[in-house]
C-alpha positions as CSV (number, residue, x, y, z in Angstrom):
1,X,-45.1,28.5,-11.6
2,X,-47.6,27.2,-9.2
3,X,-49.3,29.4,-6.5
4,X,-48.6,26.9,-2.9
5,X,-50.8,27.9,0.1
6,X,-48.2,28.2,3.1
7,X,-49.7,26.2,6.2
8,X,-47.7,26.6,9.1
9,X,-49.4,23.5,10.8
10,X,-48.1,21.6,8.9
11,X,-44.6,22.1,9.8
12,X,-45.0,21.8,13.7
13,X,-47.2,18.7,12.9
14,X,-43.9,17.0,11.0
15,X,-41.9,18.2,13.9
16,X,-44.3,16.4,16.4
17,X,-44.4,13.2,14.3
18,X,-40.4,13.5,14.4
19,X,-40.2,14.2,18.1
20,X,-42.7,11.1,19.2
21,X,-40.4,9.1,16.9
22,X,-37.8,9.7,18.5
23,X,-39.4,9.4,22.4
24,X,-40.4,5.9,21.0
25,X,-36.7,5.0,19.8
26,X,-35.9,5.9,23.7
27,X,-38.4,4.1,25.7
28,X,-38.6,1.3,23.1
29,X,-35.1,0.3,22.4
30,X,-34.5,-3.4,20.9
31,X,-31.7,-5.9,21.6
32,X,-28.7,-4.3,23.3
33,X,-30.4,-1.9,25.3
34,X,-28.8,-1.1,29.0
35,X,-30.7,-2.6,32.2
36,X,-32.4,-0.1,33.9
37,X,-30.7,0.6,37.2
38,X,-30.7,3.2,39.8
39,X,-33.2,5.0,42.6
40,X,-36.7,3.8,41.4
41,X,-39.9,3.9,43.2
42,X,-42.4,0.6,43.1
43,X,-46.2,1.7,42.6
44,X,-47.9,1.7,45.7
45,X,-51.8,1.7,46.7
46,X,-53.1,2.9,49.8
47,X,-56.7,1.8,51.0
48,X,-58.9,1.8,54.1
49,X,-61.8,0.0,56.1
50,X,-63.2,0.2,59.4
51,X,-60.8,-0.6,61.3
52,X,-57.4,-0.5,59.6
53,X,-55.6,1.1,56.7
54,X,-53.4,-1.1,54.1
55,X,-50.4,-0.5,51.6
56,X,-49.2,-2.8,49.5
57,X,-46.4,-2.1,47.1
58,X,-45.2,-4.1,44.1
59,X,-41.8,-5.5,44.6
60,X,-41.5,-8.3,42.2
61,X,-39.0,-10.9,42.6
62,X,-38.1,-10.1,45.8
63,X,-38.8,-12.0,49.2
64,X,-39.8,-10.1,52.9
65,X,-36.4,-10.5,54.4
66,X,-34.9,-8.2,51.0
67,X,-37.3,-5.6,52.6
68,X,-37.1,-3.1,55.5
69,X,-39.7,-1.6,57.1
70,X,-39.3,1.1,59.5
71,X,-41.4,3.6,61.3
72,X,-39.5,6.9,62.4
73,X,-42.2,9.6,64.0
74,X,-44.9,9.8,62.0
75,X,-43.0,8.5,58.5
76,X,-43.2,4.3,57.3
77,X,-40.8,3.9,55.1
78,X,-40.2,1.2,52.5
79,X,-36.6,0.0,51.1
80,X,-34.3,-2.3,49.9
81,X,-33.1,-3.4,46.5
82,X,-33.7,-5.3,43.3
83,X,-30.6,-7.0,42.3
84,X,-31.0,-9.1,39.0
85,X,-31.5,-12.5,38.3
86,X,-28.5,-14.8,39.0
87,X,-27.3,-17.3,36.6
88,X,-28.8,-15.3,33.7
89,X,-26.3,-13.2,31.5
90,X,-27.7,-9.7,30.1
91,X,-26.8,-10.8,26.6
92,X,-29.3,-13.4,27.2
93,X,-32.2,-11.0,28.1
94,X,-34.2,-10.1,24.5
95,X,-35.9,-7.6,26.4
96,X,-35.5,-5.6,29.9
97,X,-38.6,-3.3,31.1
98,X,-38.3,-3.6,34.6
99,X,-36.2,-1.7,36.9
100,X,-33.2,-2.7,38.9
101,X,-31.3,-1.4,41.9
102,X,-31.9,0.5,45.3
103,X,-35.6,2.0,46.1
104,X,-37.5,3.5,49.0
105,X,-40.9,4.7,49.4
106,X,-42.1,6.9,52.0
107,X,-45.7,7.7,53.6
108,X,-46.5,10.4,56.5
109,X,-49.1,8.5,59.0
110,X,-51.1,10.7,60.7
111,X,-51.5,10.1,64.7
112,X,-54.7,7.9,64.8
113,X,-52.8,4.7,63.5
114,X,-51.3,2.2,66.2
115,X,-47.7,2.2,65.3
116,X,-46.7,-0.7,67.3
117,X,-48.7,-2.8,66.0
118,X,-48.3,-2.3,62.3
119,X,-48.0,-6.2,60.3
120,X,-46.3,-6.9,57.0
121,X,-46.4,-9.8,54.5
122,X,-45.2,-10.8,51.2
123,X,-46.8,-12.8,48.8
124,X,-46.5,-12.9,45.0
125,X,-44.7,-9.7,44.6
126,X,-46.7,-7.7,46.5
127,X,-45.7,-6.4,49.9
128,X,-49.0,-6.1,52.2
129,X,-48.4,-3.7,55.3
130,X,-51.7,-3.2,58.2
131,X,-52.0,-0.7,60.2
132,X,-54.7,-0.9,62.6
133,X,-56.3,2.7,63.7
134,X,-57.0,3.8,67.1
135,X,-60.3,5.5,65.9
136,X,-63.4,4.6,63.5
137,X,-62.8,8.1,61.1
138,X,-60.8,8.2,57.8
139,X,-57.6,8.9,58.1
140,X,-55.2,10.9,54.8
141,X,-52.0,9.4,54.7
142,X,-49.5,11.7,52.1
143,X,-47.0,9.7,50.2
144,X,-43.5,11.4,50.7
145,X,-42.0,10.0,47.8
């Protein structure tokens, strides 16, 4: 009989290969998989010059009037929802990545920024809100959620 060195790596390395294999199957499921719906949160990116401080959010597919905008003491928050594509049946689909469904975003503005004159646009996907500052500093704005 043959002397075998035990090598207890081993063992949690087969269990990590299994584990990844099966986080795969979950995030990469194939034809018949369900369309991802409920609370989701668009990526955001928050940026600054001189004189005015911009967020723009990805909301693909979706138009400016699908989108509200509201400013409640020192809170902006973003939300609507992404319904899915008319005239197209979800056995059709091959593949579905993207999310579906209600959504809201939230960002604390501190007191330097002119509320009442805050702009919004949207243009390819990509919701572009301004807000001008009252001063010249830097401002932190904290996203809420």
């Amino acid at each position: 009989m043959a002397i075998v060195r035990y090598n207890p790596l081993s063992e949690l390395r087969s269990m990590q290969d299994k584990m990844n294999r099966l986080m795969d199957m979950a995030w990469n499921r194939e034809v018949g998989e369900d369309i991802r719906e409920g609370v989701w949160h668009p990526p955001a990116d928050i940026y600054e010059d001189d004189a005015t401080v911009t967020i723009k959010v990805e909301l693909p597919d979706m138009q400016q009037k699908e989108i509200e905008i509201k400013v409640e003491q020192n809170t902006l928050t973003v939300k609507g929802e992404r319904r899915h594509t008319e005239g197209v049946k979800k056995e059709s689909f091959h593949r579905i990545e993207r999310y579906f469904g209600p959504f809201q975003r939230s960002f604390s503005l501190p007191s330097d920024l002119d509320r009442d004159r805050i702009s919004a646009s949207c243009d390819c996907g990509v919701l572009t809100i301004s807000i001008p500052k009252l001063s010249r500093k830097g401002v932190a704005i904290e996203v809420l959620s």
